[in-house]
C-alpha atoms as one frame of an Amber mdcrd trajectory, in Angstrom:
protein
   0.000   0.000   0.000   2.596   2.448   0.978   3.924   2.760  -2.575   0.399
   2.769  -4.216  -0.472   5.436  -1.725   2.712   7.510  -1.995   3.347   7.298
  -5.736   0.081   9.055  -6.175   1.387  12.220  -5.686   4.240  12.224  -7.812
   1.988  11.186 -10.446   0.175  14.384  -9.800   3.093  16.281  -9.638   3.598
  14.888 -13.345   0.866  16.064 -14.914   0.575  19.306 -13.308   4.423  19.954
 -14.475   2.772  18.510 -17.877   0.012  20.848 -18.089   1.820  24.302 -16.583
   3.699  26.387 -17.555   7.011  24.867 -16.719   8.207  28.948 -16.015   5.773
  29.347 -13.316   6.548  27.641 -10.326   4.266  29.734  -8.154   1.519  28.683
 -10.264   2.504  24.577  -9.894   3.353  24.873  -6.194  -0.277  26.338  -5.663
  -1.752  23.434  -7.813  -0.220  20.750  -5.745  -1.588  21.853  -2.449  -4.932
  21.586  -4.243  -4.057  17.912  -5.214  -2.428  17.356  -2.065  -6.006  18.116
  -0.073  -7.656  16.420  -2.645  -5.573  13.258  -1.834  -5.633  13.057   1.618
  -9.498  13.589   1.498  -9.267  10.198  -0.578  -7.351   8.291   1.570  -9.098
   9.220   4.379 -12.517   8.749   4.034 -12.863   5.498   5.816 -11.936   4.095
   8.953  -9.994   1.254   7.430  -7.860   4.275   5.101  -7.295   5.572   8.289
  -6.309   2.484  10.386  -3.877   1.618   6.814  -2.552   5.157   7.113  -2.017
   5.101  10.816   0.138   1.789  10.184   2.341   3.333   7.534   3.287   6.200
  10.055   3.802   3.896  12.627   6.359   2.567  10.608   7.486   5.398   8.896
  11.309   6.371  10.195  11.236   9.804   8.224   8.620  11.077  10.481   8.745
  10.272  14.223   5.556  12.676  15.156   3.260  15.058  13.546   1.264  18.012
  14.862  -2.068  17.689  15.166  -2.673  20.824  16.723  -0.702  22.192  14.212
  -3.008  20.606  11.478  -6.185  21.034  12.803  -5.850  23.897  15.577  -8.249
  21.474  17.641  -8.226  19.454  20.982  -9.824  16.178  21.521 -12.032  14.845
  23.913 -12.610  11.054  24.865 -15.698  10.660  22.705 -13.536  12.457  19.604
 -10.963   9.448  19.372 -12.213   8.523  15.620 -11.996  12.628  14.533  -8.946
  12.334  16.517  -7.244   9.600  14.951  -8.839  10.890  11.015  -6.416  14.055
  11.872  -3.354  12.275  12.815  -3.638  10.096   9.635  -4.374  13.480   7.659
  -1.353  15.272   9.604   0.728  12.206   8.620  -0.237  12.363   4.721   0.005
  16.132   4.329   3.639  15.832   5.774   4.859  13.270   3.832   2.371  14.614
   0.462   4.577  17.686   0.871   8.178  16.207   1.495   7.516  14.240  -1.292
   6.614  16.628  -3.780   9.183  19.446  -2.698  11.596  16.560  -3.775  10.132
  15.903  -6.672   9.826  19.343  -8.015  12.745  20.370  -7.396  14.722  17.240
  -8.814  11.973  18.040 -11.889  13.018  21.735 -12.168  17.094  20.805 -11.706
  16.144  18.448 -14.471  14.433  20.688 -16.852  17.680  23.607 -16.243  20.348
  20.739 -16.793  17.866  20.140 -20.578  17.874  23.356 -21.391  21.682  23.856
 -20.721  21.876  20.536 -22.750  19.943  22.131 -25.098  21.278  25.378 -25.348
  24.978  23.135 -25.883  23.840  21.566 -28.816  22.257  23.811 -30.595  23.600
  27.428 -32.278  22.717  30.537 -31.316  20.824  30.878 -34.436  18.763  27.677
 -33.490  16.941  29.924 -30.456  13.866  28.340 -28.988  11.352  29.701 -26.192
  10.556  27.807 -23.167   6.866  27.083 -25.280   9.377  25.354 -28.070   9.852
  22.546 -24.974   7.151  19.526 -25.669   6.193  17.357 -22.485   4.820  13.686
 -23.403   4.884  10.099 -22.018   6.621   8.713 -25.223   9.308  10.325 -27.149
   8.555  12.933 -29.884  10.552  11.512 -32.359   9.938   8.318 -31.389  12.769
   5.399 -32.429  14.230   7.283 -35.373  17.788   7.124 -35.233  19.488   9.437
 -32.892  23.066  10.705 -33.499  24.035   9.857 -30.025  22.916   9.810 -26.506
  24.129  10.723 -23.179  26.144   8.301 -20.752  23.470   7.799 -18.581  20.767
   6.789 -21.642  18.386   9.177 -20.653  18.926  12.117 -23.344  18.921  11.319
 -26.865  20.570  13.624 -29.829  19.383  13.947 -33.113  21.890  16.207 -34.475
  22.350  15.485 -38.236  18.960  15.875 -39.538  17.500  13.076 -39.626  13.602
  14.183 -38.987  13.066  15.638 -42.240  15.542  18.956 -41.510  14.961  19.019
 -37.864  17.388  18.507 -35.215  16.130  17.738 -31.598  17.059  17.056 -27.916
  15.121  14.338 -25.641  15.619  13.876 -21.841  13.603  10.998 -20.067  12.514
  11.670 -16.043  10.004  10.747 -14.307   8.050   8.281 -16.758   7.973  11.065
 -19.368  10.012  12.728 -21.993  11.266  16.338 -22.600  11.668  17.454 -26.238
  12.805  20.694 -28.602  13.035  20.191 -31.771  14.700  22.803 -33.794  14.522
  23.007 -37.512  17.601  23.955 -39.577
């Protein structure tokens, strides 16, 4: 469960870095609070997400306690133990919901600045491109056509001599999808 439960968010992440502009992180830090609330409200609807959630943070090492009060600004009675116990596993999520995606978007955003100095090495000063020039997909632009070459690590791809019908291009795989700017010649 904890994988299903914690990969959810960086698949979020994903498609809000998809879908925004990749310039604006103000904008995509504000969208994945939304998706964060949205996904602890889903895995906490039940008593039996909460009791599973409740069991991940008791065996979570990265997070020895949460605040509650902190959360929820409330205090518990007795007869509250089930609101109680909703908050702690909501307190839990939210923390981890947020470490999570601070490390994701910012491993996203070195990333995209390492592609675009990638980029900006491989191509002339006469080949310019805009930030809107930068396609985000699940598969590969160009698909298998031949590349010129690729980077040690496999995960950018050159097409430097032409090869796409006059078009040179640059393709960097992270995160389950791919990063591409062509430039015509």
């Amino acid at each position: 469960m904890k994988n299903e439960l914690f990969d959810d968010i960086v698949i979020e992440i994903l498609d809000i870095f998809e879908y925004t502009l990749i310039s604006d992180r103000g904008k995509l830090l504000e969208e994945v609070e939304q998706r964060i609330d949205a996904l602890i409200s889903t895995n906490t609807t039940y008593y039996h997400q909460i009791e599973n959630v409740l069991v991940l943070f008791e065996h979570d090492r990265s997070i020895s306690e949460v605040d509650i009060d902190n959360y929820t600004g409330k205090v518990y009675r007795a007869h509250q133990f089930q609101d109680a116990k909703r908050d702690c596993a909501q307190a839990y999520l939210y923390q981890r919901y947020y470490d999570i995606s601070q490390e994701v978007i910012t491993e996203l955003y070195t990333e995209f600045i390492n592609f675009i100095d990638t980029a900006n090495s491989v191509f002339t000063p006469k080949d310019l491109f805009e930030l809107d020039d930068i396609e985000l997909s699940t598969t590969c632009d160009n698909g298998w056509i031949p590349h010129s070459y690729e980077s040690d690590d496999g995960k950018t791809i050159y097409w430097t001599d032409s090869q796409l019908d006059g078009i040179n291009a640059v393709s960097r795989h992270i995160y389950g999808f791919w990063m591409t700017i062509n430039v015509s010649r």
